[in-house]
FIZA-432688 format. One line per 8 residues: number of its first residue (from 0); their letters; for each residue y, z, x of N, C-alpha, C. Coordinates in steps of 0.001 Angstrom, whole numbers. Each point is the difference from the previous one (the first is absolute). Layout:
<nukes>
NUM = A = Y/Z/X/Y/Z/X/Y/Z/X; ...
</nukes>
This chain:
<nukes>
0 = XXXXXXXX = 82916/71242/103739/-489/369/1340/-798/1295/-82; -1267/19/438/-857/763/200/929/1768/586; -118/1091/-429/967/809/304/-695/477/1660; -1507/-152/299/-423/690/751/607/-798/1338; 98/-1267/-42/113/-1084/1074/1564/731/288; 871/752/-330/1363/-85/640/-81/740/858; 223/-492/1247/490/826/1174/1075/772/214; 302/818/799/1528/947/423/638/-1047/-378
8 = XXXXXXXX = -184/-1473/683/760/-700/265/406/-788/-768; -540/-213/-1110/238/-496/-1212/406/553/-1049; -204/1071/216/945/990/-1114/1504/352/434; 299/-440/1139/1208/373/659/703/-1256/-447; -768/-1159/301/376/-1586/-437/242/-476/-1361; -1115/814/-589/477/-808/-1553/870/129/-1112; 187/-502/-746/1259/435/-1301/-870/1426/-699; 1143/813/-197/-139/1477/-361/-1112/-489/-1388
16 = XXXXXXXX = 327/-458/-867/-890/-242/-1244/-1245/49/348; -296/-1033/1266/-1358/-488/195/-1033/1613/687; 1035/258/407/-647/1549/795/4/1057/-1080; 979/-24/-1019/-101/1245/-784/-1132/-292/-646; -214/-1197/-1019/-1174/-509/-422/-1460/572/261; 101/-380/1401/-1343/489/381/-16/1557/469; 998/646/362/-62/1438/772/-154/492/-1919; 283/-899/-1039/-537/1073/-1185/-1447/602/-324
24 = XXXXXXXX = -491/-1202/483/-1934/118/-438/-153/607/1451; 779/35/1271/-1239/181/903/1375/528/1018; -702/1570/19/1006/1032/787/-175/-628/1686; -608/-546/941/-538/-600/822/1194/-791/386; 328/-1026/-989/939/-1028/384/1564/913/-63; 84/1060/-671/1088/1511/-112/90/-9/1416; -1027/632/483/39/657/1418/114/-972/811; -499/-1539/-66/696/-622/1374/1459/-254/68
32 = XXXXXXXX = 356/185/-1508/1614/-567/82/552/735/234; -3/1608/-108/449/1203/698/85/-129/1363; -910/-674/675/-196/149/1680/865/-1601/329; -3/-769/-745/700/-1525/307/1520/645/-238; 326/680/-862/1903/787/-52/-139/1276/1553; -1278/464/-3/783/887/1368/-321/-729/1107; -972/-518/283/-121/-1328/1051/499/-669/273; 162/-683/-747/265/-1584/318/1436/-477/-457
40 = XXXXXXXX = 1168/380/248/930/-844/-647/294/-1180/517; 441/-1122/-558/1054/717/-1123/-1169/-927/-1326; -372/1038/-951/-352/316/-1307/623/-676/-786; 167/-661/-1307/609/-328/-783/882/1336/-352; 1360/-415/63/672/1058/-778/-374/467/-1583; -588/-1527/-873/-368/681/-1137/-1165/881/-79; -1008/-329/1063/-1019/928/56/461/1545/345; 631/104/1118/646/1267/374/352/766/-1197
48 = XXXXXXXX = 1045/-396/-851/678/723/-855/-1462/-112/-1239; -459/-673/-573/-1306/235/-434/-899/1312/4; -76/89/1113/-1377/1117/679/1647/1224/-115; 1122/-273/306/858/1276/114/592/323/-1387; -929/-535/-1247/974/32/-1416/-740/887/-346; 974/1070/-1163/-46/997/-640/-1577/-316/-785; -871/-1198/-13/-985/112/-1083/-1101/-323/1424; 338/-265/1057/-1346/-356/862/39/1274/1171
56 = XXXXXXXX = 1184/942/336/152/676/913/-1238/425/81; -575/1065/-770/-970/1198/353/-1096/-1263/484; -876/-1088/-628/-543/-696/386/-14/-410/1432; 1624/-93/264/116/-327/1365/-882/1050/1039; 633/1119/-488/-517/1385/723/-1217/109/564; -983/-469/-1721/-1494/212/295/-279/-1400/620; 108/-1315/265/-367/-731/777/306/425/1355; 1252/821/659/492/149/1344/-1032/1492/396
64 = XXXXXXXX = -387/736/-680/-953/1048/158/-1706/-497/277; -173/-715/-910/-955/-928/350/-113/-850/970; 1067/-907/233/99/-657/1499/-103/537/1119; 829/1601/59/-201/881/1026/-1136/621/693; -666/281/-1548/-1492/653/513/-1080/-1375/687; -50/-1256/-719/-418/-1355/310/-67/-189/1827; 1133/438/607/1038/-1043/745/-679/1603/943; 297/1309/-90/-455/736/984/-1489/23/49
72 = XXXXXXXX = -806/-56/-1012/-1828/-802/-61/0/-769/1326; 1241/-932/-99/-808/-1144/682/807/121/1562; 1066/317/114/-24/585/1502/-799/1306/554; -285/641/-620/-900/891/536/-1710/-786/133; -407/-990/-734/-735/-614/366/-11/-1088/1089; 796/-323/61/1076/-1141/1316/21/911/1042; -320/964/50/624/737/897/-1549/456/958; -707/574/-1104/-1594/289/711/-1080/-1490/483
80 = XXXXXXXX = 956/-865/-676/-1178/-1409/148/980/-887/1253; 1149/762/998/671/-433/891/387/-1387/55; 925/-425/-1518/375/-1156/-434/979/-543/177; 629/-691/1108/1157/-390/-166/1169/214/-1267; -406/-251/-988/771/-194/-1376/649/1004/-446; -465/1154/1161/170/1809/-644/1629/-97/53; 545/-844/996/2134/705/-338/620/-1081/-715; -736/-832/-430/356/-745/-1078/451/776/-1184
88 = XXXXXXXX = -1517/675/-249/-142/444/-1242/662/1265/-28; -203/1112/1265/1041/1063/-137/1660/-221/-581; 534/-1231/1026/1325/-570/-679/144/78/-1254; -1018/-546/-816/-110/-215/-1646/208/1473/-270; -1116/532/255/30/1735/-643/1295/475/3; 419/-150/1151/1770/641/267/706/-583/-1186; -10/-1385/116/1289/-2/-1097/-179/-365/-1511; -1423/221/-347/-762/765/-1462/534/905/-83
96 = XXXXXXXX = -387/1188/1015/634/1693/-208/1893/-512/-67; 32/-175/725/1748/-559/-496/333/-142/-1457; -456/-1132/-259/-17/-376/-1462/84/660/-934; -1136/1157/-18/-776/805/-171/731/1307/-447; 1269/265/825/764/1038/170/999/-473/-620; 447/-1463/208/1215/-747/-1316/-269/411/-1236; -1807/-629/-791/-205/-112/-739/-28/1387/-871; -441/974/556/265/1660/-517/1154/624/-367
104 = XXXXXXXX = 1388/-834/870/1295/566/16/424/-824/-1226; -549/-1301/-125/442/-827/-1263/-297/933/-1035; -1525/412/-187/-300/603/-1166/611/1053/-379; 460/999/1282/555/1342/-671/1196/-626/-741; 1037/-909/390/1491/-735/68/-485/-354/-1487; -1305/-692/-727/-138/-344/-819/-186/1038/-1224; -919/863/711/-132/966/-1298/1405/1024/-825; 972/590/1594/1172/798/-139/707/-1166/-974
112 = XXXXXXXX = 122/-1593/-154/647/-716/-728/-539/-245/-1466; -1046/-294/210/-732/549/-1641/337/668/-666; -27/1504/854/291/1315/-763/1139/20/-229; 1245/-293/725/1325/117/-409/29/-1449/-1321; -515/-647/-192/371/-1017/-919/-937/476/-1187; -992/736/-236/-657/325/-1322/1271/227/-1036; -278/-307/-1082/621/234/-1016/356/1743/-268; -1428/616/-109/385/907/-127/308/948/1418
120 = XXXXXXXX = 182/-264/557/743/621/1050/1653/-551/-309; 126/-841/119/1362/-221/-417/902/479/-1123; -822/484/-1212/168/613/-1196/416/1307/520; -780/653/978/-365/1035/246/1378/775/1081; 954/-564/-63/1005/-697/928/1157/-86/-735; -444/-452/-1345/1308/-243/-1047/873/595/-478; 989/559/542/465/1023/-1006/-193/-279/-1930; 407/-1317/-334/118/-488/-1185/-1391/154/-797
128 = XXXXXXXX = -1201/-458/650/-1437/-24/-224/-125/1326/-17; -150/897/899/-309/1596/139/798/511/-1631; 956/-336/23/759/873/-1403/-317/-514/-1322; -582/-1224/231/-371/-610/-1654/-1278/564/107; -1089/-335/1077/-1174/795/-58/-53/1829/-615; 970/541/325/431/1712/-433/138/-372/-1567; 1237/-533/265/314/-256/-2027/-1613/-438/-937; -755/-786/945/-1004/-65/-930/-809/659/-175
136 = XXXXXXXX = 4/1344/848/-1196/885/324/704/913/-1103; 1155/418/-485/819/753/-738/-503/-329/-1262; 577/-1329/-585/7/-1046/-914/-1590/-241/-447; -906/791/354/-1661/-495/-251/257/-833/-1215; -178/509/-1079/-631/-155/-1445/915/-1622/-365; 1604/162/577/572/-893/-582/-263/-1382/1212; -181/572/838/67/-1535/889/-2003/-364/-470; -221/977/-432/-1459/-924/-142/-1/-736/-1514
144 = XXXXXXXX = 1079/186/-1001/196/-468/-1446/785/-1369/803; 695/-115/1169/947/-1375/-228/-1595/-970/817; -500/899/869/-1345/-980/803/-824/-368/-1148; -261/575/-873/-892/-437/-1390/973/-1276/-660; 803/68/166/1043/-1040/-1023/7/-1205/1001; 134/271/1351/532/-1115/914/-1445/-613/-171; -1137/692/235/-1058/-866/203/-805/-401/-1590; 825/446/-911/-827/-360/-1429/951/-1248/43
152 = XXXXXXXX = 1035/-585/473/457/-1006/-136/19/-1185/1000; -696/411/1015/-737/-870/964/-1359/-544/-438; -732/1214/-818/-1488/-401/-870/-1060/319/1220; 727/896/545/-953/1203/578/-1068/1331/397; -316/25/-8/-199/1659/-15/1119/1124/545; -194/1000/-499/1079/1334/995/-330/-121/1051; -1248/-19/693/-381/105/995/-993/-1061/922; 97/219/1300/-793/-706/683/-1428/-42/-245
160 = XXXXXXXX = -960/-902/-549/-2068/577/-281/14/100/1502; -730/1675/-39/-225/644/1340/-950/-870/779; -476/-293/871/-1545/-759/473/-934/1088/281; -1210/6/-52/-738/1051/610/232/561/1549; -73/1362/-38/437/476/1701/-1137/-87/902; 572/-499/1013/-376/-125/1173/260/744/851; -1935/404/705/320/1201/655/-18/-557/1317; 616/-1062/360/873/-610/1311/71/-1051/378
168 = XXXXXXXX = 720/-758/970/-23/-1303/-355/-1146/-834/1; -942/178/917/-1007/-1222/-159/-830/-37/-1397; 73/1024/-1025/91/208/-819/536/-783/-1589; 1275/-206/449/1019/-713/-809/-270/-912/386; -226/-681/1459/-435/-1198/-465/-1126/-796/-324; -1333/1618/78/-1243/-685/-857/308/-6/-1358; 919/695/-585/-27/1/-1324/869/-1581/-354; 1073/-106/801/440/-1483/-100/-694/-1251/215
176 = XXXXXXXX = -977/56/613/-1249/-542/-113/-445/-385/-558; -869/1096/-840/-684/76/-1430/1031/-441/-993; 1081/162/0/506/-516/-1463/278/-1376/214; 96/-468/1475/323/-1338/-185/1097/-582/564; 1218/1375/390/1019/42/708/417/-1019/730; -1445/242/777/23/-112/1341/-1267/-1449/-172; 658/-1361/563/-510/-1068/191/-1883/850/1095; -735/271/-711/-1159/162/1040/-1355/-104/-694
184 = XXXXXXXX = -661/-1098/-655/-967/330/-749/-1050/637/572; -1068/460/-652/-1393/924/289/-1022/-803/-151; -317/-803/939/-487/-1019/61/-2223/935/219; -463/-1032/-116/-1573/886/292/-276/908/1661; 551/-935/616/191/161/1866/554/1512/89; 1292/-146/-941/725/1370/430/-913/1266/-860; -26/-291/-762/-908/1003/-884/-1053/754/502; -876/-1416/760/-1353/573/868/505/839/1300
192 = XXXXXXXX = 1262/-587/660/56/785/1296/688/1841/-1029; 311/-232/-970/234/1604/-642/-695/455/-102; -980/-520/-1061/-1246/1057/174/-1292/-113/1081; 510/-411/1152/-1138/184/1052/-259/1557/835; -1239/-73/108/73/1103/1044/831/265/1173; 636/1383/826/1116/336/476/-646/-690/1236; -1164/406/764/6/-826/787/-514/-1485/538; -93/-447/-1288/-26/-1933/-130/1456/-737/-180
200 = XXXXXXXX = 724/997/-412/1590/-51/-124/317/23/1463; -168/993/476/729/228/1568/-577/-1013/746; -1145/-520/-126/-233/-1162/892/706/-573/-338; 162/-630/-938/934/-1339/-275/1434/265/368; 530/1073/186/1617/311/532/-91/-509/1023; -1400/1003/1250/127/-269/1011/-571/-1426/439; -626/-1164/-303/-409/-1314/-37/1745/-934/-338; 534/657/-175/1647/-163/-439/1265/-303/925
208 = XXXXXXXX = -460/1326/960/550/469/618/-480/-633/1420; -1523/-748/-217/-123/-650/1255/-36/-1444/233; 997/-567/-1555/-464/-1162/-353/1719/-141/375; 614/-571/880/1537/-213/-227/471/-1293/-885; -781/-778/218/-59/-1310/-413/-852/-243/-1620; -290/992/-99/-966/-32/-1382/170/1092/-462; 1438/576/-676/145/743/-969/-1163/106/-1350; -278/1173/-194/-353/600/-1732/1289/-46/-861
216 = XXXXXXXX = 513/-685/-670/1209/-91/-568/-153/892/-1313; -887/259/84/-910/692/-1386/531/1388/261; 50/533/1102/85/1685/536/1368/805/-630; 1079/-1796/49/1329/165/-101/342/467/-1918; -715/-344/-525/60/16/-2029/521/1101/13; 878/490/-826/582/1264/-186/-583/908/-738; -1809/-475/-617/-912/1249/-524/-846/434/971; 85/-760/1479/-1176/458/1263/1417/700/1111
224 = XXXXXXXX = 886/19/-332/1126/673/1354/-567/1234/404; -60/1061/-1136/-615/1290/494/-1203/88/390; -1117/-634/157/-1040/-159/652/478/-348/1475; 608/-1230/-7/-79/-652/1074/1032/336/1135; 885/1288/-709/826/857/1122/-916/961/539; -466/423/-1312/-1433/1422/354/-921/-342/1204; -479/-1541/-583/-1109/-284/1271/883/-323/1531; 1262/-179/-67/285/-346/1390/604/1267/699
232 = XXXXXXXX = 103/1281/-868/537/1159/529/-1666/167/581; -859/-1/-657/-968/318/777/-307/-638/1377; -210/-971/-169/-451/-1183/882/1100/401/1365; 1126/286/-715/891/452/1579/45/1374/453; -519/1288/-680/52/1064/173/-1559/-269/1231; -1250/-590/-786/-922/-416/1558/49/-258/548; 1068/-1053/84/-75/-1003/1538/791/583/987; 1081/1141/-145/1139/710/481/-576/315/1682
240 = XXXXXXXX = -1113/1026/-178/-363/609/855/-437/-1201/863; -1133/-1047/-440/-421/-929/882/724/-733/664; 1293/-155/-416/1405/-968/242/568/989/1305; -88/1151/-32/659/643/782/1837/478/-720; -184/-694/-843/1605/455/-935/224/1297/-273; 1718/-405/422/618/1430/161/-117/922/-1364; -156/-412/-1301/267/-116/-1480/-461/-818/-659; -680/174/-1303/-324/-810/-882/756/-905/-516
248 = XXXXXXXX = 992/-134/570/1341/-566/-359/833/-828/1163; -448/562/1420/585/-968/591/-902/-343/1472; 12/-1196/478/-903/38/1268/-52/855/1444; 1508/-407/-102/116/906/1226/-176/-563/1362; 501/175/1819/-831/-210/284/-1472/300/565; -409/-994/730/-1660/752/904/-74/920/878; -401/969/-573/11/983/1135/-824/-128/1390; -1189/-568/-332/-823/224/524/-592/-1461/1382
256 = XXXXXXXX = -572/42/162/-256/-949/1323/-890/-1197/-278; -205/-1025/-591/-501/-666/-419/-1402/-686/1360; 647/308/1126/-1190/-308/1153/-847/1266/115; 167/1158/-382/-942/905/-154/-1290/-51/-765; 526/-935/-998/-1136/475/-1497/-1058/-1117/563; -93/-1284/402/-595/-454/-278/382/-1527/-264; -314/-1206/100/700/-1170/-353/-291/-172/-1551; -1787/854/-735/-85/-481/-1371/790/1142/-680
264 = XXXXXXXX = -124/983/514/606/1469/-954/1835/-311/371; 320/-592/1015/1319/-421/-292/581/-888/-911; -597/-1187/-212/-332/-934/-668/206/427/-1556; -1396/709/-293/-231/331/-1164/1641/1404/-365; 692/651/614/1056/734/74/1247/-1278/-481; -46/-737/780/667/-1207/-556/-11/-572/-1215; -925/-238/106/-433/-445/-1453/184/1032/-1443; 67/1089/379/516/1006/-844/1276/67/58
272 = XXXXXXXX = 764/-331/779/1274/605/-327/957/-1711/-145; -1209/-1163/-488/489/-1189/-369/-479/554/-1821; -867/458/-574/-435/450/-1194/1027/712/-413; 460/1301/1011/989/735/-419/1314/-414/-361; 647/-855/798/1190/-827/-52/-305/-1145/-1881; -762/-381/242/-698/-827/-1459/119/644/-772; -637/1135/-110/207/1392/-1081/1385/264/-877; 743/332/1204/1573/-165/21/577/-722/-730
280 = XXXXXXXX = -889/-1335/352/1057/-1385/-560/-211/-49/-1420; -1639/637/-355/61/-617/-1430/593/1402/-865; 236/1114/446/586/1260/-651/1303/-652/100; 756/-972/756/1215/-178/-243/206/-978/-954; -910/-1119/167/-514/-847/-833/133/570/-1912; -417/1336/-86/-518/477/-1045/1468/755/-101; 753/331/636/1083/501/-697/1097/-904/-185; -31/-1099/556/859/-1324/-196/-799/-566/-1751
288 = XXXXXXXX = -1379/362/-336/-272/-702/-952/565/1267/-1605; 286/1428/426/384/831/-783/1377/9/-22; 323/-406/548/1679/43/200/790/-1742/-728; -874/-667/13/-96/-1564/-798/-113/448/-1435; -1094/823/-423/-502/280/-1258/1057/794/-498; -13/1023/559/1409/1230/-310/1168/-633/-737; 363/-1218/826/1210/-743/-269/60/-631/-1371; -1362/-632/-201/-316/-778/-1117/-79/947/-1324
296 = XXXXXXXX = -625/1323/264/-214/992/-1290/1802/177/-181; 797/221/965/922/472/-694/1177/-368/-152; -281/-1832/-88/408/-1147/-376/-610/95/-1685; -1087/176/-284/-517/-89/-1196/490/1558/-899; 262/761/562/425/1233/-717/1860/-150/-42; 572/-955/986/1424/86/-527/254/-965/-1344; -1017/-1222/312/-165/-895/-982/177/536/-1383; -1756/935/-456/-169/906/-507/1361/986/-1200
304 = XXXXXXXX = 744/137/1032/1192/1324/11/795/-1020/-142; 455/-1185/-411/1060/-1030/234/1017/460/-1058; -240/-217/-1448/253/466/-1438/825/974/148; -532/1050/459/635/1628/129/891/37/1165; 131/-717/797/1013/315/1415/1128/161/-196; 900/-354/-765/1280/4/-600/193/1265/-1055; -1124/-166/-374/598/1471/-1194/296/1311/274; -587/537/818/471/1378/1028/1720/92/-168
312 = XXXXXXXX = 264/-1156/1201/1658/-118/475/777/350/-1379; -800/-1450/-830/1027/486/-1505/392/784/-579; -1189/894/-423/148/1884/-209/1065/579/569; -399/60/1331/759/910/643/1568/-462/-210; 309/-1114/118/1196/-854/-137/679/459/-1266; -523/-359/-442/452/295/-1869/239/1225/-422; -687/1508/845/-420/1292/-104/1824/44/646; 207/-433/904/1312/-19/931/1176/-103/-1029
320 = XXXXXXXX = -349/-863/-599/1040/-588/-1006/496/642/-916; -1485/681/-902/234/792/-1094/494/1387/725; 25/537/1159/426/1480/37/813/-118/1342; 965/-655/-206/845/-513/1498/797/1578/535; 482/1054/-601/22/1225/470/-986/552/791; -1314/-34/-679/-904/463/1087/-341/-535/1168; 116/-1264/-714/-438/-1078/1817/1348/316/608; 866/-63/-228/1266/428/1163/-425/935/630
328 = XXXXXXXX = -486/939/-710/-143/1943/325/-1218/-381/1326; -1160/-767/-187/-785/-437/949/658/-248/1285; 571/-1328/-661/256/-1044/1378/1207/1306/968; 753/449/-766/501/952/581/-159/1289/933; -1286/607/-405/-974/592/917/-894/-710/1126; 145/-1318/-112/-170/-418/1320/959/-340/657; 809/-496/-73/1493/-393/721/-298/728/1734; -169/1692/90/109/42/1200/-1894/-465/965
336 = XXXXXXXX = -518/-369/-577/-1376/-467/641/355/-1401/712; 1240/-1486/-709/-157/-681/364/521/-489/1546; -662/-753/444/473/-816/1491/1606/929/1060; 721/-685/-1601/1650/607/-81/198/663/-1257; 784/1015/137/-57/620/-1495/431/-1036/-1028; -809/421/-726/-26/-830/-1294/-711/-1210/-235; -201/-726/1581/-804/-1380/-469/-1219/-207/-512; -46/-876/-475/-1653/-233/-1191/-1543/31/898
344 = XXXXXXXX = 411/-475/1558/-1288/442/1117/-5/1278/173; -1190/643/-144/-164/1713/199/-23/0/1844; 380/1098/527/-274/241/1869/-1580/249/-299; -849/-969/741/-1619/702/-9/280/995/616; 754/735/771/-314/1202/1151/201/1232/-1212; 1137/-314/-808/423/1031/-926/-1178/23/-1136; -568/-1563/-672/-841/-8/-1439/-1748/692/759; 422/-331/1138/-2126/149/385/-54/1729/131
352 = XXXXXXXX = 1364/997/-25/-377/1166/106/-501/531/-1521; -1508/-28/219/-695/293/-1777/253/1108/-331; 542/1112/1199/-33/1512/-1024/1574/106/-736; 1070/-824/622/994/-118/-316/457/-907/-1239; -634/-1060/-185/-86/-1251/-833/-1279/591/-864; -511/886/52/-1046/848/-1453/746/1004/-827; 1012/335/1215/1701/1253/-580/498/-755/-996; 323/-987/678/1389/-641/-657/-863/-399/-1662
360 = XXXXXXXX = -991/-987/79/-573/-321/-1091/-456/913/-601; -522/1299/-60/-200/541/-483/1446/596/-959; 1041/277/584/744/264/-638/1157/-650/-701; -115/-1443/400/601/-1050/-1081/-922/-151/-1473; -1408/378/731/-607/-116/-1665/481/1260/-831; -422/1135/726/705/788/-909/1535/-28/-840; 424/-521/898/1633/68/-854/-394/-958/-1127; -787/-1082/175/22/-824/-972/-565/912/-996
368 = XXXXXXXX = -900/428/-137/-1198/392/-515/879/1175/-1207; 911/509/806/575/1721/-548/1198/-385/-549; 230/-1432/-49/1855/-118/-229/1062/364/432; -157/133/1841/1316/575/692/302/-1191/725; -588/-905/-181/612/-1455/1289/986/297/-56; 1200/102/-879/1774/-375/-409/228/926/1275; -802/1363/83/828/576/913/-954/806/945; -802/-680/-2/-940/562/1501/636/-385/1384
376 = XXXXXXXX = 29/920/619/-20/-452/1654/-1058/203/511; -181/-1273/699/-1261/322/1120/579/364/1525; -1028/644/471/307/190/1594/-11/-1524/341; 1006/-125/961/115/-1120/542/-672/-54/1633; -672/-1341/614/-717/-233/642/786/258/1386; 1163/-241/49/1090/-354/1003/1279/1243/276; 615/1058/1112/966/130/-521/1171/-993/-495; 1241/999/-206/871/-1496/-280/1349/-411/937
384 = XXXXXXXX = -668/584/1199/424/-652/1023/-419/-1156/577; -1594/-402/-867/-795/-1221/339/14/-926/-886; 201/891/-941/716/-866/-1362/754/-799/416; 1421/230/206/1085/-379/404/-438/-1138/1021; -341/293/1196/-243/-846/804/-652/-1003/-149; -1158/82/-1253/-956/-1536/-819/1544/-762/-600; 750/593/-718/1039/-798/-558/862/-559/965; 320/684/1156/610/-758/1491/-201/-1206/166
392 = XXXXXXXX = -1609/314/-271/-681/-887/984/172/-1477/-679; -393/270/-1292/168/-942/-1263/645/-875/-51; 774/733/179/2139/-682/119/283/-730/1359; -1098/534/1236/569/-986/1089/-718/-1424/-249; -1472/323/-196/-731/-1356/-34/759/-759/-1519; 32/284/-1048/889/-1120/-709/1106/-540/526; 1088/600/1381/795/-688/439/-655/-1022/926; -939/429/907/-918/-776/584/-243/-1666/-686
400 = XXXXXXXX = -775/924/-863/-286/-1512/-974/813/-804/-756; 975/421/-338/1235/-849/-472/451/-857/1348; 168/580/1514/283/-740/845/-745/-1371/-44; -1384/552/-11/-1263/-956/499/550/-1116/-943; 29/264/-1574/835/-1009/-801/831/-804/144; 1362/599/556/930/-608/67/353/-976/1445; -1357/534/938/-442/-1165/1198/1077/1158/1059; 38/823/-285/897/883/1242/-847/725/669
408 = XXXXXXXX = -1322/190/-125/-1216/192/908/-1382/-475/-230; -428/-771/979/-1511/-203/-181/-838/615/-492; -1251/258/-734/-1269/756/-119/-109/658/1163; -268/-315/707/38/654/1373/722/1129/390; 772/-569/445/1149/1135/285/337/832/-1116; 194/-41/-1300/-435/1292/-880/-1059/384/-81; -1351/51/624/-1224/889/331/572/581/842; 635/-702/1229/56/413/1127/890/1367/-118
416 = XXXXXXXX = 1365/-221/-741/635/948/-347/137/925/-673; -1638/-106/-1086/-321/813/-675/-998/1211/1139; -865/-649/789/-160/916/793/626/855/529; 877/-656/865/705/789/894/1008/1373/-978; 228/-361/-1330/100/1192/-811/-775/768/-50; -1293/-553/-311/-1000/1265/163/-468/881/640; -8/-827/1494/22/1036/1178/877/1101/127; 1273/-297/-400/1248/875/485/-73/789/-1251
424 = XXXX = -500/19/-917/124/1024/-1163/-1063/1180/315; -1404/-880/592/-1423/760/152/1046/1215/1695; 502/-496/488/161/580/1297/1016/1487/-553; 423/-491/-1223/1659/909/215/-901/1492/-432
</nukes>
């Protein structure tokens, strides 16, 4: 099926495949299915959760930003051409911006979950990880003799082959490009629109930009991106003023009186701030196509790094093994950082204080370093009246959880009762 032929109403109607399919080649059929989920229900549930998944969210975003600017174009034009259709379409706008305001709250919900699930944030968290990482910073010379052995017997190198640096991403992924990385050949078409003149180039963005139905698919190659962001920062930094936009960045609304100017100078005002909204779409367009690529380079660099991913842990592991006094002496200097004293989760409130957690490390290396671990004390993070009270605390929730075990309280009701401890401890 032709992608251009789908209506709101058919993207709301059809099997999610058939719509993702086409919303891939053509952001257009994106944005009606954005307005068919805030419009029109009821939506396919698989479509819904689709457009609301961790790999299509931000997409969602830029189709509902795009729909918005679209959808106020055309009631403010409904509106001067005294069209019946104008509270139709206002309705729509309303519950776009709705959407709109979901779809933003998804993303923050998405990113705060990212970040808590990175690896190395979680490392970062470890008591166990944090102290083998120390032992190996101690241990240089010898944990890099067992990484030479682990990986001479894998038939490795010591090390990762660096790639050339990239001085940012669109960058990395011209260079992924060029090597091949990246599925995009350099065909004659793309070549010529590279080396064309800047402004025989900008026509063709803007011939692009007025073609909805007749994409340059050419603009999209990942050796023309930085041109073809360059030419549309321009192209929208001009049209700003003529549009009447609040920002180069967002429309805004009309200030101004559209029966004053004129029916052609209104018109033609219109018509600018339908260019401007277009503008928009394909800068979003263009960061939906860097954020695709992004994904793919560093799919090919974990690939890349596959060999070596395991050998790190080992080191450090083995470093643990051979000097189990010192790693005690570690894990032991963190004890009061964790959750509850002693547990293997560090408190972020306690690990994120850096001038305090630069103390402490600083002076676990030294003991290592000078040969006093056996009998260094460190200042401790906690008095040990809080001490005490992490081990309280310790001791109630394992009775807790032995209940939950033995079916003498729900999950529930031991949260529940774990709270209500907490309150009355925070109060006393």
């Amino acid at each position: 099926m032709e992608s251009r032929g789908l209506s709101v109403a058919d993207c709301g109607r059809l099997p999610t495949g058939v719509v993702a399919e086409a919303a891939e080649s053509d952001f257009e059929v994106l944005v009606r299915t954005a307005i068919a989920d805030a419009t029109r229900p009821p939506v396919r549930r698989s479509t819904r959760a689709w457009l609301r998944s961790l790999e299509m969210h931000l997409d969602w975003v830029d189709a509902l930003l795009f729909a918005e600017g679209e959808l106020q174009v055309a009631v403010e034009r409904l509106s001067y051409q005294r069209d019946p259709r104008v509270e139709a379409n206002e309705n729509r706008l309303r519950w776009v911006r709705r959407a709109l305001a979901e779809a933003r709250a998804l993303a923050n919900d998405y990113r705060l979950e990212v970040h808590r699930s990175r690896e190395d944030v979680r490392d970062h968290l470890d008591a166990v990880h944090v102290a083998q990482r120390w032992l190996r910073r101690h241990f240089t010379e010898e944990g890099d003799l067992i990484r030479e052995a682990l990986c001479g017997k894998a038939g490795i190198a010591a090390h990762v082959p660096k790639p050339p640096d990239a001085r940012d991403g669109l960058h990395a992924i011209e260079m992924a490009a060029a090597s091949g990385a990246i599925d995009a050949p350099l065909t004659t078409a793309v070549s010529m629109l590279i080396k064309a003149p800047w402004e025989s180039f900008r026509s063709a963005v803007a011939r692009d930009i007025n073609q909805q139905d007749a994409r340059n698919t050419l603009l999209r190659h990942p050796l023309l991106l930085r041109r073809w962001h360059q030419a549309l920062l321009e192209l929208l930094e001009e049209c700003t003023p003529r549009a009447h936009a609040v920002s180069a960045r967002a429309l805004g609304d009309l200030e101004i009186d559209l029966y004053v100017l004129g029916h052609a100078e209104a018109m033609r005002t219109l018509n600018n701030r339908r260019f401007f909204v277009a503008v928009l779409q394909r800068l979003a367009e263009y960061e939906r196509t860097v954020r695709r690529l992004s994904k793919e380079v560093a799919r090919w660099d974990l690939k890349r790094k596959e060999p070596w991913a395991g050998i790190e842990p080992e080191v450090q592991a083995e470093l643990a093994r051979r000097h189990p006094g010192e790693y005690a002496f570690v894990r032991r200097s963190l004890d009061p950082y964790g959750e509850e004293f002693g547990s293997r989760t560090l408190d972020p409130t306690w690990r994120n204080n850096h001038q305090r957690w630069s103390e402490l490390r600083r002076q676990v290396m030294a003991a290592l370093a000078d040969g006093t671990w056996q009998t260094a004390v460190l200042p401790k993070q906690r008095a040990d009246s809080d001490v005490k009270d992490d081990v309280d605390r310790a001791t109630r929730n394992a009775e807790l959880r032995r209940k939950v075990q033995a079916g003498l309280l729900t999950p529930k009701q031991a949260k529940r009762k774990r709270e209500q401890d907490n309150r009355r401890r925070r109060a006393l």
